[in-house]
Backbone as a printed PyTorch tensor [residue, N CA C, xyz], in Angstrom:
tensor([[[ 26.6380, -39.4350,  86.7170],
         [ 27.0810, -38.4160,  87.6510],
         [ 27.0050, -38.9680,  89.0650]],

        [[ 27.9830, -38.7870,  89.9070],
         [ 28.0430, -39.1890,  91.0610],
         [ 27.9120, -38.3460,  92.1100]],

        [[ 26.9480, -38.8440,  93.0940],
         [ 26.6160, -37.6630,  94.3210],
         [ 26.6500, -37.6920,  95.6400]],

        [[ 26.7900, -37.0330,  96.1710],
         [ 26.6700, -37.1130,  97.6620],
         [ 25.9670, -37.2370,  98.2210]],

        [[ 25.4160, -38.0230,  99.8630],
         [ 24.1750, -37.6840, 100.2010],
         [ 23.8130, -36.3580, 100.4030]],

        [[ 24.8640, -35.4990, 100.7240],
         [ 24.1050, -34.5050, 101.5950],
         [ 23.7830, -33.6320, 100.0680]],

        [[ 24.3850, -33.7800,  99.0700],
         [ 23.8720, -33.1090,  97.7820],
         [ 22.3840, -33.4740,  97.4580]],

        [[ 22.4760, -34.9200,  97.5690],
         [ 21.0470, -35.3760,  97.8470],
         [ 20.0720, -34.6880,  98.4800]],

        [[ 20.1510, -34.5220,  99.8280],
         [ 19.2910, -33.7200, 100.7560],
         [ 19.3140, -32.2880, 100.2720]],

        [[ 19.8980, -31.7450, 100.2720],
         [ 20.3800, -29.9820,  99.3730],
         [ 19.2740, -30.1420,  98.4280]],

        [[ 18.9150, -31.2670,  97.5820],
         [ 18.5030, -30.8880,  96.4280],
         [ 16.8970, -31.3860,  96.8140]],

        [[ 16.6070, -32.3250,  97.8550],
         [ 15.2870, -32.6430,  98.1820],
         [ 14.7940, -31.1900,  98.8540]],

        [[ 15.9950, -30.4910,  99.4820],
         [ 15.2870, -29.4770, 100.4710],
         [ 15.2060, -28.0200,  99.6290]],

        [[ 15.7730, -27.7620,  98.0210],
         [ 15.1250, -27.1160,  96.8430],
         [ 14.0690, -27.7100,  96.3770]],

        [[ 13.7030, -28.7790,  96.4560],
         [ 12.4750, -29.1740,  95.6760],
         [ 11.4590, -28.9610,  96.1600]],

        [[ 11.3840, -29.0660,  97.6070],
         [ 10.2140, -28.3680,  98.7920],
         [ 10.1810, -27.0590,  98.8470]],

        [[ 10.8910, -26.6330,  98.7240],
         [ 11.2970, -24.8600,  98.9640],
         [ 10.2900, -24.5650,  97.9740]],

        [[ 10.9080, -24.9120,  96.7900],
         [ 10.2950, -23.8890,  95.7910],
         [  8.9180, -24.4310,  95.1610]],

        [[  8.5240, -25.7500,  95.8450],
         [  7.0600, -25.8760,  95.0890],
         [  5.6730, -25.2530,  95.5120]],

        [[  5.0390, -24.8680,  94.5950],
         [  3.8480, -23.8900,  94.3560],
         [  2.8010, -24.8350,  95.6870]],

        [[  3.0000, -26.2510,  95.2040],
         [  2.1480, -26.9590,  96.4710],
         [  2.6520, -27.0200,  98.1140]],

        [[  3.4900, -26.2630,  97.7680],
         [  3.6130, -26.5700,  99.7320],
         [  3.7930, -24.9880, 100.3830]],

        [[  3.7440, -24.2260,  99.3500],
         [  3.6720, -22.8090,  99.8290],
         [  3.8400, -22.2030, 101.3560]],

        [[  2.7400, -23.1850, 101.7780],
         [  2.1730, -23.0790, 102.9830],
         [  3.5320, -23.0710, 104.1230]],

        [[  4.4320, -23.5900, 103.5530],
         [  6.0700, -24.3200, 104.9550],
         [  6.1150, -22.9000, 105.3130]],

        [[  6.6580, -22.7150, 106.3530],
         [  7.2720, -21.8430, 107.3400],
         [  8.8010, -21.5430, 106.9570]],

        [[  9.2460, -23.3730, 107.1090],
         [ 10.9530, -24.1130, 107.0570],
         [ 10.9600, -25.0310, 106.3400]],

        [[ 11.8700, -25.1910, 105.8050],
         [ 12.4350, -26.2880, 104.9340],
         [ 14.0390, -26.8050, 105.9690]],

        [[ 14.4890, -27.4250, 106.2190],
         [ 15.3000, -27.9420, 107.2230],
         [ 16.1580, -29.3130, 106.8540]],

        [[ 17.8630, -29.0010, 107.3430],
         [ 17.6210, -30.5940, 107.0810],
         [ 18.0060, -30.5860, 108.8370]],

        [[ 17.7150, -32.0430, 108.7570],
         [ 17.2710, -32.5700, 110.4310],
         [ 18.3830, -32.7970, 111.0250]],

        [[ 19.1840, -32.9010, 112.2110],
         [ 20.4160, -33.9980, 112.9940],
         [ 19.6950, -34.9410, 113.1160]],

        [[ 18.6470, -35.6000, 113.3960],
         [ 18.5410, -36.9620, 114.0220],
         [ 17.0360, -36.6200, 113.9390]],

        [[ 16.1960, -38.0500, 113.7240],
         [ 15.2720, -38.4300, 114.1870],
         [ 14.3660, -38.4890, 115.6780]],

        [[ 15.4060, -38.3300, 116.6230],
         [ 15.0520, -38.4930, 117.4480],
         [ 13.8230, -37.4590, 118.0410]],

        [[ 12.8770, -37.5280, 119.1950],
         [ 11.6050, -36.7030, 119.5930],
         [ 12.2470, -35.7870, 119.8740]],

        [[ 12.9470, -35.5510, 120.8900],
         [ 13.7060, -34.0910, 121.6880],
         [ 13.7410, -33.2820, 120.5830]],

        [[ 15.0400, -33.6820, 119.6630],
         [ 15.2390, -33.0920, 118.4860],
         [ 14.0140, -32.3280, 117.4290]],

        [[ 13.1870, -33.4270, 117.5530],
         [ 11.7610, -32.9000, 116.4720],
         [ 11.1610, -32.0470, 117.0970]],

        [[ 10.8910, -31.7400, 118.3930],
         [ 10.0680, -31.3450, 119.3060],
         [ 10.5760, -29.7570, 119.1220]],

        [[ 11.6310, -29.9130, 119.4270],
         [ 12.6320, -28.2100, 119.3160],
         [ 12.3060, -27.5200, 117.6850]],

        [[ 12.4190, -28.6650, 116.8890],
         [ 11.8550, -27.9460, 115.3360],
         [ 10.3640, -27.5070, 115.2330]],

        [[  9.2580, -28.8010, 116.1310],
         [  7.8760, -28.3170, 115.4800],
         [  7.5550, -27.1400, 115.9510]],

        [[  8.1290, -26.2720, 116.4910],
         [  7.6210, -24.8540, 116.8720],
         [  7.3630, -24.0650, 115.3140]],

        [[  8.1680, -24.3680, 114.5200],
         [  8.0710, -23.7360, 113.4020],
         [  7.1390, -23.7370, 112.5220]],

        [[  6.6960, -25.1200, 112.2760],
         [  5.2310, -25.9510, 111.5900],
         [  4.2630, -24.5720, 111.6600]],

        [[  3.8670, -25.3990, 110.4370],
         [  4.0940, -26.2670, 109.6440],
         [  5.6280, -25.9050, 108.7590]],

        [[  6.2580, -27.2230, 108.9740],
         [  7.5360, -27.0650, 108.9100],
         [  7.9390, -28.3820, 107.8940]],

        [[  9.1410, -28.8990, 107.1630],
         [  9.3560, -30.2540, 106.7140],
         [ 11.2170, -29.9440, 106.8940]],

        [[ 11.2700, -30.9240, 106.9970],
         [ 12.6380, -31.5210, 107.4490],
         [ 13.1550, -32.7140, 106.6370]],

        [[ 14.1890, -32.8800, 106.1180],
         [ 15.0680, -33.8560, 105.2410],
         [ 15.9220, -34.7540, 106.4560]],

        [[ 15.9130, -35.6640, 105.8530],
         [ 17.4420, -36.6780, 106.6170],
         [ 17.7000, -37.4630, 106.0760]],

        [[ 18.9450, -38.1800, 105.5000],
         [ 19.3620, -39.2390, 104.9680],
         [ 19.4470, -40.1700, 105.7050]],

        [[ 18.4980, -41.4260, 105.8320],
         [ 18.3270, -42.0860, 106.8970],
         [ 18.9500, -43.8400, 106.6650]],

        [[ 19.2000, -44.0490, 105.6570],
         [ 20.1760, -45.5460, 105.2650],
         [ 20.6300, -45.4140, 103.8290]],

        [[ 21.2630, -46.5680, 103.2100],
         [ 21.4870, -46.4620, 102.0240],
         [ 22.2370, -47.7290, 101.9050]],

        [[ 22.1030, -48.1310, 100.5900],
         [ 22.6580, -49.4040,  99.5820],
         [ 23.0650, -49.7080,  98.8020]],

        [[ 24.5370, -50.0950,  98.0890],
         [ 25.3240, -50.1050,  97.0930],
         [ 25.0520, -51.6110,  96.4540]],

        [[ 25.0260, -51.3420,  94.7510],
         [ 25.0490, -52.9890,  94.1010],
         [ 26.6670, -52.3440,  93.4550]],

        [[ 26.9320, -53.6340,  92.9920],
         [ 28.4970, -53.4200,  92.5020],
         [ 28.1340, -54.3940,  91.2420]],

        [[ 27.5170, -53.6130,  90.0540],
         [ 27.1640, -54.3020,  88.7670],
         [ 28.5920, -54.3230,  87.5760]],

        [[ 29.8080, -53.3890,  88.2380],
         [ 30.5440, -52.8110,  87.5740],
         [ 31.6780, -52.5720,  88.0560]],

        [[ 32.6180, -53.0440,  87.5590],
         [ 34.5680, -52.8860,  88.4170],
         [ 34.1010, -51.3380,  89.0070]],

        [[ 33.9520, -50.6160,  88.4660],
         [ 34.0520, -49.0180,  88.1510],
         [ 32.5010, -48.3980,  88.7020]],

        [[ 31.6170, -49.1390,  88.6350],
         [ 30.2590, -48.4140,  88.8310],
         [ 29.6740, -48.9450,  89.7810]],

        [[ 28.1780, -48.0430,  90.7750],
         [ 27.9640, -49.0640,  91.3090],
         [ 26.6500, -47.6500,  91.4090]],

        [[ 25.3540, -48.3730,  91.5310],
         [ 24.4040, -47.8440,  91.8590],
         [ 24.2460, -47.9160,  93.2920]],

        [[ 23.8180, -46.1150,  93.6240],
         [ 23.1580, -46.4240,  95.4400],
         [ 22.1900, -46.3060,  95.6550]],

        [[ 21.2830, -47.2810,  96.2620],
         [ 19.8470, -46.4990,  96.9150],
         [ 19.4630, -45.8560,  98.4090]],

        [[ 19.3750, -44.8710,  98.0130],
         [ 19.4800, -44.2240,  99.6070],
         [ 17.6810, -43.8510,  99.9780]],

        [[ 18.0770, -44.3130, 101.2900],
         [ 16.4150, -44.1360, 101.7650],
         [ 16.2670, -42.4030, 102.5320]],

        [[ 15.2190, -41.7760, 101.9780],
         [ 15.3710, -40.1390, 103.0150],
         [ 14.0060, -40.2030, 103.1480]],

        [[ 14.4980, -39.5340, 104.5960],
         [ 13.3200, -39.0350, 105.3000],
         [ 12.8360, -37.2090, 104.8180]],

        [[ 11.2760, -37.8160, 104.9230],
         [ 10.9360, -36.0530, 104.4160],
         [  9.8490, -35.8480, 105.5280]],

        [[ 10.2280, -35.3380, 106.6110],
         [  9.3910, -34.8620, 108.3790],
         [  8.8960, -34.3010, 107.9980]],

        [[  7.5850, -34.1050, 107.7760],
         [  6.6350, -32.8970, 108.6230],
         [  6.5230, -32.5370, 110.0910]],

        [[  6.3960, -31.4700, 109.9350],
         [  6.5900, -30.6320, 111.7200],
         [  5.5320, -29.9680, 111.7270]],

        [[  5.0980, -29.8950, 112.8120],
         [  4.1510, -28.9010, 113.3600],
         [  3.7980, -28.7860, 114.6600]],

        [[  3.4000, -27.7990, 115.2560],
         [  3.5220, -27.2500, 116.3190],
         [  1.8680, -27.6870, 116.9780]],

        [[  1.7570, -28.0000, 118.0650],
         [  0.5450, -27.9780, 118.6140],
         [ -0.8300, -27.2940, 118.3180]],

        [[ -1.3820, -27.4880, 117.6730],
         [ -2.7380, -26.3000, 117.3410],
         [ -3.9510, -27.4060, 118.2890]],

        [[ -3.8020, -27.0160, 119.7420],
         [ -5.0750, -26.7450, 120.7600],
         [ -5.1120, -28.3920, 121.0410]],

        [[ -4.7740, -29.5820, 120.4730],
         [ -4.9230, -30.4060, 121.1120],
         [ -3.5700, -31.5640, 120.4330]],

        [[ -2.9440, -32.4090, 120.8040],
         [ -2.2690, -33.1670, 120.4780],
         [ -2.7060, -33.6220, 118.8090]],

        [[ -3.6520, -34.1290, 118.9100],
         [ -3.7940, -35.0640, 117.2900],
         [ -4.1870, -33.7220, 116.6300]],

        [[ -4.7360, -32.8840, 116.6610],
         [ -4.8800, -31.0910, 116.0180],
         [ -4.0610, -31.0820, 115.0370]],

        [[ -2.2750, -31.3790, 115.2610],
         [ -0.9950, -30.8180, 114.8260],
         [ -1.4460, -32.0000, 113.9590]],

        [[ -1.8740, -33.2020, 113.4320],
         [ -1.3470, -33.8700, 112.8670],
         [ -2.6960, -33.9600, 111.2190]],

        [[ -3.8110, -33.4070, 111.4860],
         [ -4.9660, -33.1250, 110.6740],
         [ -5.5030, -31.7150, 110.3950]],

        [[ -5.8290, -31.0980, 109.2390],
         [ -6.5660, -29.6910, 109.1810],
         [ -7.8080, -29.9250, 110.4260]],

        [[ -7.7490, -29.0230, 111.2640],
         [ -8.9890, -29.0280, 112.1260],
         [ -9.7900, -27.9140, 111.4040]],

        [[ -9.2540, -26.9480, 111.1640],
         [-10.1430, -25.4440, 110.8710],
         [ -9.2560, -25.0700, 109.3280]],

        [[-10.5310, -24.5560, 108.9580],
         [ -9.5260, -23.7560, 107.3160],
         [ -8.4420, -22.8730, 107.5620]],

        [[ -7.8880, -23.0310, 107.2120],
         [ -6.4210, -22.2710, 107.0800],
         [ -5.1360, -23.0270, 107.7830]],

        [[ -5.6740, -24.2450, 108.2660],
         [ -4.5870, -24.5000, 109.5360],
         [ -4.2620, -26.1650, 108.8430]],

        [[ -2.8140, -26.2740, 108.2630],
         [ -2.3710, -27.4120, 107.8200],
         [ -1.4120, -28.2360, 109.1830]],

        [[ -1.9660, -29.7330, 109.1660],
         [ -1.8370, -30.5910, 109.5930],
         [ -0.5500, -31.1190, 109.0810]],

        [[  0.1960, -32.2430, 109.8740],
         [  1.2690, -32.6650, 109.2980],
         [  0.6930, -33.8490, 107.9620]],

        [[ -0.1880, -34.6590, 107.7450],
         [ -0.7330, -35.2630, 107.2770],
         [ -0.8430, -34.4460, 105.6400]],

        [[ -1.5090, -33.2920, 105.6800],
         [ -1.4660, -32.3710, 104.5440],
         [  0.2090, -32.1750, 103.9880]],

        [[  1.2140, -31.8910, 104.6340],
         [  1.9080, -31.9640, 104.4650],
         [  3.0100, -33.1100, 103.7670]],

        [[  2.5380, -34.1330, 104.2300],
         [  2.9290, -35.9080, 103.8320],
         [  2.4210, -35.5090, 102.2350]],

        [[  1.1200, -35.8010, 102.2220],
         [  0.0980, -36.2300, 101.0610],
         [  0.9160, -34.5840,  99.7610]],

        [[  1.3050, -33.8720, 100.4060],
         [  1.5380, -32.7410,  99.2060],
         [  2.7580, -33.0980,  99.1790]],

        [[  3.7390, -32.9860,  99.7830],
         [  5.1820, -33.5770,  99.7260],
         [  5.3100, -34.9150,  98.8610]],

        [[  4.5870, -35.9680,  99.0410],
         [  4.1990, -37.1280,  97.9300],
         [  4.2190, -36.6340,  96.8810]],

        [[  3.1140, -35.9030,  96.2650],
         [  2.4050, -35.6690,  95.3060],
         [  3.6390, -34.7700,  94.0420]],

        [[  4.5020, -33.6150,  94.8390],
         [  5.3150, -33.0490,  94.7720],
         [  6.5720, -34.0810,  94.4400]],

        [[  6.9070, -35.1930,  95.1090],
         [  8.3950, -35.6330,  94.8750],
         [  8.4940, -37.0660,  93.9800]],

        [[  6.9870, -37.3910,  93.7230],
         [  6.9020, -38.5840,  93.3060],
         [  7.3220, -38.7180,  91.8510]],

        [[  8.2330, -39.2630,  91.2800],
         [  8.9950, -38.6320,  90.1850],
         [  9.7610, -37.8510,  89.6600]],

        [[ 10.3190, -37.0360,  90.9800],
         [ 11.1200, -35.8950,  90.3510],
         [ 12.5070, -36.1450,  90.6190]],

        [[ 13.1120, -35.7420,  89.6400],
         [ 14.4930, -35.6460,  89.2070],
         [ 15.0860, -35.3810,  90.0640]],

        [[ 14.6790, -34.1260,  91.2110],
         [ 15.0560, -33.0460,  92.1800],
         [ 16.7860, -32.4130,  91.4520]],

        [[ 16.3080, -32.0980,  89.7710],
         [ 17.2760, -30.8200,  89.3260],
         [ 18.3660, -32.1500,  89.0250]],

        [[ 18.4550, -33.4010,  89.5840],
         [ 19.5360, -33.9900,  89.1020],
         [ 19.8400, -35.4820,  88.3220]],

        [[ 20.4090, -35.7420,  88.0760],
         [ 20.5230, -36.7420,  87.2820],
         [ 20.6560, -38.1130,  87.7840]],

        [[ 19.5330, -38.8010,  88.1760],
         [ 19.0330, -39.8600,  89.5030],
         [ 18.1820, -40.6080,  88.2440]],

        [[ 17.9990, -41.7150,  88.9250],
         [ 16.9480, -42.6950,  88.4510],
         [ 15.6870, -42.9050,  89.0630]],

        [[ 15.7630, -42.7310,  89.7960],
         [ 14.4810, -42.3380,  90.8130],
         [ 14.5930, -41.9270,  92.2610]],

        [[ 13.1820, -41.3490,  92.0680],
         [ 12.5220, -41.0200,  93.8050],
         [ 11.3370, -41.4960,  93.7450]],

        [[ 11.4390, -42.2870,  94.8600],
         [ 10.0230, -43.2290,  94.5600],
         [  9.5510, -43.2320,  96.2770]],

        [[  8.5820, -42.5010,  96.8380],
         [  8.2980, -42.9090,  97.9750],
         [  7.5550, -44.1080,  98.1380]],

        [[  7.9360, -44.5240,  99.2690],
         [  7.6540, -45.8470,  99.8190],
         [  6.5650, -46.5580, 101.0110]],

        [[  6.6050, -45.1810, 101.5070],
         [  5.6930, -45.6500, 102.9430],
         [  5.6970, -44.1630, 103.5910]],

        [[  4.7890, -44.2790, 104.5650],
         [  4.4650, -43.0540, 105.3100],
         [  4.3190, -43.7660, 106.6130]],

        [[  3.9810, -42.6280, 107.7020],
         [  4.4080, -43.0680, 109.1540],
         [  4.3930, -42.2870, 110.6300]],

        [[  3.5590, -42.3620, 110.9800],
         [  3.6100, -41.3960, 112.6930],
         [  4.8850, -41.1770, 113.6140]],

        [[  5.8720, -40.8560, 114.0280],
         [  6.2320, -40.6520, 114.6710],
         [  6.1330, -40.2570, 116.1960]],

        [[  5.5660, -39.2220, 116.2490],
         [  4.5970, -38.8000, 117.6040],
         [  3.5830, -37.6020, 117.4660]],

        [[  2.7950, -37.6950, 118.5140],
         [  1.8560, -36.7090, 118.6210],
         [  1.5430, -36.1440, 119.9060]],

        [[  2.2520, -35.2840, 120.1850],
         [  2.1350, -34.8990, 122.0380],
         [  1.8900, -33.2080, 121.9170]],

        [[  2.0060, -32.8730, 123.0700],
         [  2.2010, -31.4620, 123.8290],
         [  2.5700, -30.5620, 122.6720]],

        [[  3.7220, -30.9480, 122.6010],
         [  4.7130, -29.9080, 121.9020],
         [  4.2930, -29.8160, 120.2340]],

        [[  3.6130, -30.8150, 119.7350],
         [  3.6540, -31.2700, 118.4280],
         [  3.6070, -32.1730, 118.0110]],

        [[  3.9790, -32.3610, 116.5930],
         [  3.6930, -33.4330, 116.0000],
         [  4.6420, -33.7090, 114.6360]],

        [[  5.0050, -34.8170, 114.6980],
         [  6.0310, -35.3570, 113.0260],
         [  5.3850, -36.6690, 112.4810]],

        [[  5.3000, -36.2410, 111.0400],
         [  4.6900, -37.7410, 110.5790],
         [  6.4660, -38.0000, 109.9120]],

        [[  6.5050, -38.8260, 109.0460],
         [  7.6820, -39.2570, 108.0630],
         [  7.2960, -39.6640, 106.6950]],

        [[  7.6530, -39.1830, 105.4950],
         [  7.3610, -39.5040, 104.1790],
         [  9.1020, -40.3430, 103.9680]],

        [[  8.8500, -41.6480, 103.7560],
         [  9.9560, -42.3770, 103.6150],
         [ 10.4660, -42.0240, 101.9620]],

        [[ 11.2820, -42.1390, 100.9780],
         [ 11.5490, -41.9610,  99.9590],
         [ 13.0940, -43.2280,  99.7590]],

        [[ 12.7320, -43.4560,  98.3040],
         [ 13.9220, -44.7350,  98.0420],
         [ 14.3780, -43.5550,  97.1910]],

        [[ 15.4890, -43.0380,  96.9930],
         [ 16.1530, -42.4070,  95.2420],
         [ 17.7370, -43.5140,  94.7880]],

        [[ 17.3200, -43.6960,  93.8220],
         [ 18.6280, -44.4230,  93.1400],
         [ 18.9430, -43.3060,  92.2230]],

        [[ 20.6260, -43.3210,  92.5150],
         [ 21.3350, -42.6090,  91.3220],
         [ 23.0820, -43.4600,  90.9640]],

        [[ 23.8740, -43.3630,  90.1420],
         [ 25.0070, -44.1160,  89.8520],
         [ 26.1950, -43.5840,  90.1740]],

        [[ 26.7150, -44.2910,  90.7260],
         [ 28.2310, -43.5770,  91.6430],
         [ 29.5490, -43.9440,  90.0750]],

        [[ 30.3480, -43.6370,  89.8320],
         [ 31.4620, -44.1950,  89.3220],
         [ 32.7110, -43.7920,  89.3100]],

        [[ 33.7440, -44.2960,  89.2870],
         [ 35.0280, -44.0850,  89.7730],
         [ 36.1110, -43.7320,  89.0060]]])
């Protein structure tokens, strides 16, 4: 079955929605851009997570076929709670950090199908983005391979 990215993202941003472990989101989102401005305007929402299709890679094993691996971003957002690094760790019970967010989003996507017919989702790396005033975004990197054909 052959897919789109943004079907891709659609289906990463059902798989967050509806899991029992992340309850906690506010938003599920997909992102325009990486960029701070941009994140900064979302972490008001945070604890928040955000999708983006951020590269991708074709093999050509096949006149007709060709596997892609596309790399997505899965943001955590969150909004300032009382001090810059605050937004990015539980300080007090009840209050999730973007970090909590990474580690459950992992735990949640590591293997899953996300409803479609892929070969994998395999995250890869994790990652700070920033931590200021306004908030805070970490990044859960993710590889998914699935098969294109013509």
């Amino acid at each position: 079955m052959s897919y789109r990215v943004d079907e891709i993202e659609n289906a990463l941003l059902d798989t967050l929605a509806q899991a029992p472990a992340l309850y906690y989101l506010r938003a599920v989102i997909i992102l325009p851009s990486l960029d701070r401005p941009s994140l900064e305007q979302e972490a008001w929402r945070g604890p928040a997570a955000g999708v983006i299709a951020v590269s991708g890679r074709y093999s050509d094993d096949m006149a007709s076929v060709s596997d892609e691996a596309g790399l997505f971003a899965v943001v955590a957002l969150n909004r300032n709670l009382r001090t810059p690094a605050a937004a990015l760790a539980s300080a007090a019970a009840g209050e999730t950090g973007c970090w909590d967010i990474i580690a459950d989003a992992r735990a949640v996507l590591h293997d899953n199908q996300l409803g479609l017919d892929i070969f994998n989702c395999r995250p890869l790396r994790r990652y700070l983005l920033f931590a200021g005033d306004k908030g805070a975004a970490c990044v859960l990197e993710l590889e998914i391979t699935w098969r294109h054909t013509a």
